[in-house]
C-alpha positions as CSV (number, residue, x, y, z in Angstrom):
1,X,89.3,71.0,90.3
2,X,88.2,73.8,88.2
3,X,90.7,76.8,87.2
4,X,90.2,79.5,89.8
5,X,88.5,82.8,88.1
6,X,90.0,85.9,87.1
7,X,88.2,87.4,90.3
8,X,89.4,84.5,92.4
9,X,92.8,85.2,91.6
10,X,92.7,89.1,92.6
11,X,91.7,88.4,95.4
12,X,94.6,86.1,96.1
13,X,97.0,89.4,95.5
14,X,98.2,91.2,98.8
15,X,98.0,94.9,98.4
16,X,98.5,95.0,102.3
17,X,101.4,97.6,103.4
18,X,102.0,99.7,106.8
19,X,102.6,103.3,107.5
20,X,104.2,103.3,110.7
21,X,101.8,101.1,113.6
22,X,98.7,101.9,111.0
23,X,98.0,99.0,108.4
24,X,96.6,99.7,105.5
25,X,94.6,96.8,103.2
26,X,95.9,99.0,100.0
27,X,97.9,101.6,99.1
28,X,95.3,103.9,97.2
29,X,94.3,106.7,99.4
30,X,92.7,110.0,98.6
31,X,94.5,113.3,98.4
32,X,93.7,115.6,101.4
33,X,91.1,118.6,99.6
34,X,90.2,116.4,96.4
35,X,87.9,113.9,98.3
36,X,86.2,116.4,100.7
37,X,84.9,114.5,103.9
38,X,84.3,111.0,101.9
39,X,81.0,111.5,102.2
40,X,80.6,113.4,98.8
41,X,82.0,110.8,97.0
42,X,80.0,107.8,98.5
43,X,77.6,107.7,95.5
44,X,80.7,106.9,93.2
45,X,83.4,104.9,95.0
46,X,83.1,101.9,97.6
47,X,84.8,103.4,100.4
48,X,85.3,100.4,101.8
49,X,87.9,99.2,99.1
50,X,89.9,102.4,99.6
51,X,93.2,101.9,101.7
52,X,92.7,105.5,103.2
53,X,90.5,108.5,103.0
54,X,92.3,111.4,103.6
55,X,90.1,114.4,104.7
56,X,89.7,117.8,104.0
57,X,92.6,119.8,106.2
58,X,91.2,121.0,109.3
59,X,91.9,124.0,111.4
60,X,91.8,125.0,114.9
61,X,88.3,127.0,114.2
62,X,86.1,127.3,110.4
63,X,87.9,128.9,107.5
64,X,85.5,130.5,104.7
65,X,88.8,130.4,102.1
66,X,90.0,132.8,99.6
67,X,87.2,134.6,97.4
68,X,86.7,133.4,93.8
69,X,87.8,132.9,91.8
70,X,89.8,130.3,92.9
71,X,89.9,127.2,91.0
72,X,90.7,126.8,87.1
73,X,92.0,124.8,84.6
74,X,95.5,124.9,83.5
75,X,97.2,123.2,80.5
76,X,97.4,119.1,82.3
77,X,96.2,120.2,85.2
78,X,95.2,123.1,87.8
79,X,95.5,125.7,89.8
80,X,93.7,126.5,93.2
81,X,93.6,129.3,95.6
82,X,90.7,127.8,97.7
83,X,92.2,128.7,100.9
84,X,92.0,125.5,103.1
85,X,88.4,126.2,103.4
86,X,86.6,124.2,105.7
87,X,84.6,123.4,109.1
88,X,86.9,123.3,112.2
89,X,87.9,120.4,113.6
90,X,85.7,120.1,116.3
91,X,82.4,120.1,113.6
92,X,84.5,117.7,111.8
93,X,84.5,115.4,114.9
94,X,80.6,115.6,115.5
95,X,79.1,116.1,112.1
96,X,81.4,114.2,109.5
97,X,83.5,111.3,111.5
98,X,80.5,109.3,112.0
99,X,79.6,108.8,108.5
100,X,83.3,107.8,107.8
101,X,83.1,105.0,111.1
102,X,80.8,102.8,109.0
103,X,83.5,102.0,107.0
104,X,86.6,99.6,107.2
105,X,89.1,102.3,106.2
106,X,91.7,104.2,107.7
107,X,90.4,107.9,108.4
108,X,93.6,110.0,108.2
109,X,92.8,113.5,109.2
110,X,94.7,115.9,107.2
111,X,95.8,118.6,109.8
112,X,96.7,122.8,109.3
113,X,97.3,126.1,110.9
114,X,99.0,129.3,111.1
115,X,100.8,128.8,114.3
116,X,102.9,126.5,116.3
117,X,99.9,126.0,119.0
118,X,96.9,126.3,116.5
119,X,98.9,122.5,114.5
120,X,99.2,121.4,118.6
121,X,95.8,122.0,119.6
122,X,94.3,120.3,116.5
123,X,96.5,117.5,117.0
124,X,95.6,117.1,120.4
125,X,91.5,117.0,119.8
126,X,92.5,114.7,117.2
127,X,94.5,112.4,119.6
128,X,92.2,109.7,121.0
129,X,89.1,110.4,118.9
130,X,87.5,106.9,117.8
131,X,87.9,106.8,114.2
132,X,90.9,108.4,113.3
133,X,94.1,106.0,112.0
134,X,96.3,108.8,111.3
135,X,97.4,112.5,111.3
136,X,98.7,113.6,108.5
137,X,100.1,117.5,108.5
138,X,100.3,120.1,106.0
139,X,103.8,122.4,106.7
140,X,103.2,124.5,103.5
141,X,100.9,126.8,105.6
142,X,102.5,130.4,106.1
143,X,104.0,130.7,109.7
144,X,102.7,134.1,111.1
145,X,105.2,134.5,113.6
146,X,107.5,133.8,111.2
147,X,107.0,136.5,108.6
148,X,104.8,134.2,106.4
149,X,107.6,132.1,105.3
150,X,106.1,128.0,105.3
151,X,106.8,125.9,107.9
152,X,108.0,123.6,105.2
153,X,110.0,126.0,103.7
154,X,113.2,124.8,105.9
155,X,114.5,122.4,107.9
156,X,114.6,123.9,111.2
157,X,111.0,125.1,110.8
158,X,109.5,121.6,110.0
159,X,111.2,120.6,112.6
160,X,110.0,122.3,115.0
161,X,106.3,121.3,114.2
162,X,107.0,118.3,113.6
163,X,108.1,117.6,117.4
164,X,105.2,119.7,118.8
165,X,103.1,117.6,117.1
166,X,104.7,114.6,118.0
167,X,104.4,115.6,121.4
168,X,100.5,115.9,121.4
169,X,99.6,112.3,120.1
170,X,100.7,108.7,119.9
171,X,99.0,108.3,116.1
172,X,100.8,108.2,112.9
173,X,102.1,111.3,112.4
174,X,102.4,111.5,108.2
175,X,104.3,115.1,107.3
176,X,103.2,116.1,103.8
177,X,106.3,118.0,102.4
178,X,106.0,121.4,99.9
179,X,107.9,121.0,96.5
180,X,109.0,125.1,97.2
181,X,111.9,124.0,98.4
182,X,115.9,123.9,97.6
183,X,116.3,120.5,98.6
184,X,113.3,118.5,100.0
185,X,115.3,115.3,100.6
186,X,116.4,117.8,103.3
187,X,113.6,118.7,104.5
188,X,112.3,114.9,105.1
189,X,114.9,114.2,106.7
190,X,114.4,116.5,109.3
191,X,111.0,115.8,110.2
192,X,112.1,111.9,109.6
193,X,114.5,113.3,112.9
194,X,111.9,115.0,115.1
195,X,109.4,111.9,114.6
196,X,107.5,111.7,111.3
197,X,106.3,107.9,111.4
198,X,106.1,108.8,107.1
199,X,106.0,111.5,104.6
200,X,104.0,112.5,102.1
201,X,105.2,114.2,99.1
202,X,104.7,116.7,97.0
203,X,102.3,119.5,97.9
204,X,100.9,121.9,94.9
205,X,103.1,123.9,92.9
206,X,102.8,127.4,93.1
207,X,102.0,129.1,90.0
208,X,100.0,131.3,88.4
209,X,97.9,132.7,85.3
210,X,97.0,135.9,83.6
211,X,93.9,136.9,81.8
212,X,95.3,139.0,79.1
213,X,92.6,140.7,77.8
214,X,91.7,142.6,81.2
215,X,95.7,142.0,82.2
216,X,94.8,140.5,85.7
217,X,95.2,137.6,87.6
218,X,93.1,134.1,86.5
219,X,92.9,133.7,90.1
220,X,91.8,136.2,93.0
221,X,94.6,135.5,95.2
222,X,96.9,135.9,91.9
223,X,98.9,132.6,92.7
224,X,97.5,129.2,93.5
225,X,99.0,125.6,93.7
226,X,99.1,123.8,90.3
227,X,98.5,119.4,90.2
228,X,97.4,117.3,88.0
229,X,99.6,115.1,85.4
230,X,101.9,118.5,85.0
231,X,103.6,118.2,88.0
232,X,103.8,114.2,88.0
233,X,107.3,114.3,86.8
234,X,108.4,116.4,89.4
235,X,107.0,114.6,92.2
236,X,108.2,111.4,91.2
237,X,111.6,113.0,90.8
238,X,111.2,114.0,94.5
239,X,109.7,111.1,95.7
240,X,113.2,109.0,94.7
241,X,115.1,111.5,96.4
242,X,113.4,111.1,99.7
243,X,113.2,107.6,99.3
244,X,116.9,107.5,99.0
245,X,117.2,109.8,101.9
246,X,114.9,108.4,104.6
247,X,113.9,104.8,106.7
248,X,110.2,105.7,107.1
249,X,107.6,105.1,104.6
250,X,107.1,107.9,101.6
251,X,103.6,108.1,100.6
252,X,103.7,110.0,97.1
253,X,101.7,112.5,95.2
254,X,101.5,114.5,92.5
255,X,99.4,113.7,89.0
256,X,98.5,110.4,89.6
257,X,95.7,110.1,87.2
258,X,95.9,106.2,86.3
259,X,96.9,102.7,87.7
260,X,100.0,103.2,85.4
261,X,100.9,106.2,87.0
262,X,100.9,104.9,90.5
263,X,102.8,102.1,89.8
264,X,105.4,104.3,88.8
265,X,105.4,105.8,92.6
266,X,105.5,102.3,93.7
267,X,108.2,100.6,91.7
268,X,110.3,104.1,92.7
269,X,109.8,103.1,96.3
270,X,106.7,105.0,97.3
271,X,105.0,102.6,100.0
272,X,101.4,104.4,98.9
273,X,99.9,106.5,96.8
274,X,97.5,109.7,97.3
275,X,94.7,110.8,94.3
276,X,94.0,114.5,94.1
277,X,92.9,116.0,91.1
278,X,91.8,112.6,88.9
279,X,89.1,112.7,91.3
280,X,87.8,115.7,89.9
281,X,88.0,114.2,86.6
282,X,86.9,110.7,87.2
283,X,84.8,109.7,90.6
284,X,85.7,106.4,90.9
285,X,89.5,107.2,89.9
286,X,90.2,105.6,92.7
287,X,88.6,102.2,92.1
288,X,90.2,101.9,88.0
289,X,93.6,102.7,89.7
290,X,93.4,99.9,92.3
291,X,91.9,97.3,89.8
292,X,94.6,98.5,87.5
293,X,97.1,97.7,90.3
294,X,95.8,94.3,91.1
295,X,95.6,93.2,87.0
296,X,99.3,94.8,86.6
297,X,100.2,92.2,89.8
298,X,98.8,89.3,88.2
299,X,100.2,89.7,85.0
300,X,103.4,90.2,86.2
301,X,103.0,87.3,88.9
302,X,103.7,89.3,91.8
303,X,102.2,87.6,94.9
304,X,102.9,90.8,97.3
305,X,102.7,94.4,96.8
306,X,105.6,95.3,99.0
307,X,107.6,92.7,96.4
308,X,107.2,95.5,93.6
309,X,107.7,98.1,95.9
310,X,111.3,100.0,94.8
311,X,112.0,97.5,92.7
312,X,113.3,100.6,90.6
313,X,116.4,99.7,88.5
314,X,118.0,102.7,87.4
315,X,121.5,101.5,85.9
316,X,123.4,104.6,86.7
317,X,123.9,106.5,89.9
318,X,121.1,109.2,89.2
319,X,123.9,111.7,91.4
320,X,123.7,114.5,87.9
């Protein structure tokens, strides 16, 4: 018999992993505002191959966004102040979910609002709809009942969406956690309590920059939320702190701009990974990372994914 082929032997690898009932034939999925509705990116990446696309957040009704500026580039990374612009759910449902149905991958609508009944309402259109795998639900959003502060921004307050949610659907529920926080292994635990089938971690970073010749903002909204490779340390810090913390699979994010960079979300225990800003970079980031994935498998003999999955070996305690 002939030697099987490098391809061959790729295809013997099995990438496959779960996130709650939802099973996923990878763990490369897109980050929610870096991929826009999949379609855009079509031209440059097999969507097919993807484990998830996760979409644009949606709202209750359209958002126009902040005003620009609103986007720029920050030392390893960058800041944006776009505002969660986009169509409404409902236009979402009719004009942009029947592209994503030709394909054989997980749709995972990436969900928003400003009140306790705008995240149920959205979750509840959502609930049923032929296409979608997954909800997946932003708590950084100011709470306007609340005096502004996040949802995410403490325990009780995730919480309490969280179980509203939960209440309006029987999909995945994936709670993508802010890194403004104290302690976020807190945080995941409480939504891990009030029914989060996973979390997702970390949001943006709020910073900021100032133009110093005309001594104003960079951005019109003055702060915006920083990615890209700057904040990959922290996230992976965080992401072995809720994986410590919680049963349910952590999906991690944060700077992931390379196959080597993943894997390092991975072997800390991450059950998936999300690509934001890389994709701004590079197109088909996506595809290098999960061929990079597959080769790194090979060459290290590993038959199964979930075999390198928080295989972390850390020697000490990690409690300073």
């Amino acid at each position: 018999m002939n030697p099987k082929s490098e391809e061959d032997r790729i295809e013997l690898q099995d990438l496959t992993i779960a996130i709650g009932s939802m099973t996923l034939k990878n763990p490369v999925m897109t980050a929610s505002g870096t991929f826009g509705y999949g379609e855009e990116y079509a031209p440059f990446v097999d969507l097919n191959r993807l484990g998830a696309v996760v979409v644009k957040g949606l709202s209750l009704e359209p958002r126009s966004g902040n005003p620009p500026p609103r986007i720029m580039e920050t030392p390893s990374g960058m800041l944006n102040a776009v505002g969660l612009q986009n169509i409404g759910v409902r236009d979402f449902i009719a004009r942009k979910l029947p592209f994503l149905r030709r394909y054989d991958t997980a749709v995972i609508a990436n969900i928003f609002g400003e009140t306790v009944d705008e995240y149920r309402q959205v979750a509840e259109i959502l609930n049923g709809t032929e296409g979608i795998h997954a909800i997946e639900v932003n708590i950084s959003c100011p709470n306007v009942k609340r005096g502004g502060i996040s949802f995410g921004a403490c325990p009780d307050a995730a919480a309490e969406i969280t179980r509203h949610i939960r209440s309006e659907t029987d999909l995945p529920l994936i709670v993508k956690l802010t890194p403004n926080v104290t302690d976020i292994a807190q945080i995941a635990l409480a939504v891990e309590a009030a029914g989060a089938d996973a979390v997702s971690l970390i949001n943006t970073v709020t910073g900021m920059s100032v133009d110093i010749e005309r001594r104003r903002p960079h951005l019109a909204n003055v702060t915006g939320g920083l990615s890209g490779p700057a904040i990959r340390p922290i996230a992976l810090r965080m992401v072995w702190q809720v994986v410590r913390a919680v049963k349910v699979p952590v999906i991690g994010i944060g700077g992931i701009m390379t196959a080597s960079d993943a894997l390092e979300f991975l072997i800390t225990g991450a059950r998936a990974v999300e690509i934001g800003t890389a994709n701004f970079i590079q197109p088909a980031a996506t595809m290098e990372i999960l061929d990079g994935i597959k080769d790194y498998m090979i060459r290290h003999k590993i038959g199964k994914i979930t075999e390198l999955i928080g295989s972390l070996d850390t020697g000490t305690q990690g409690n300073c």
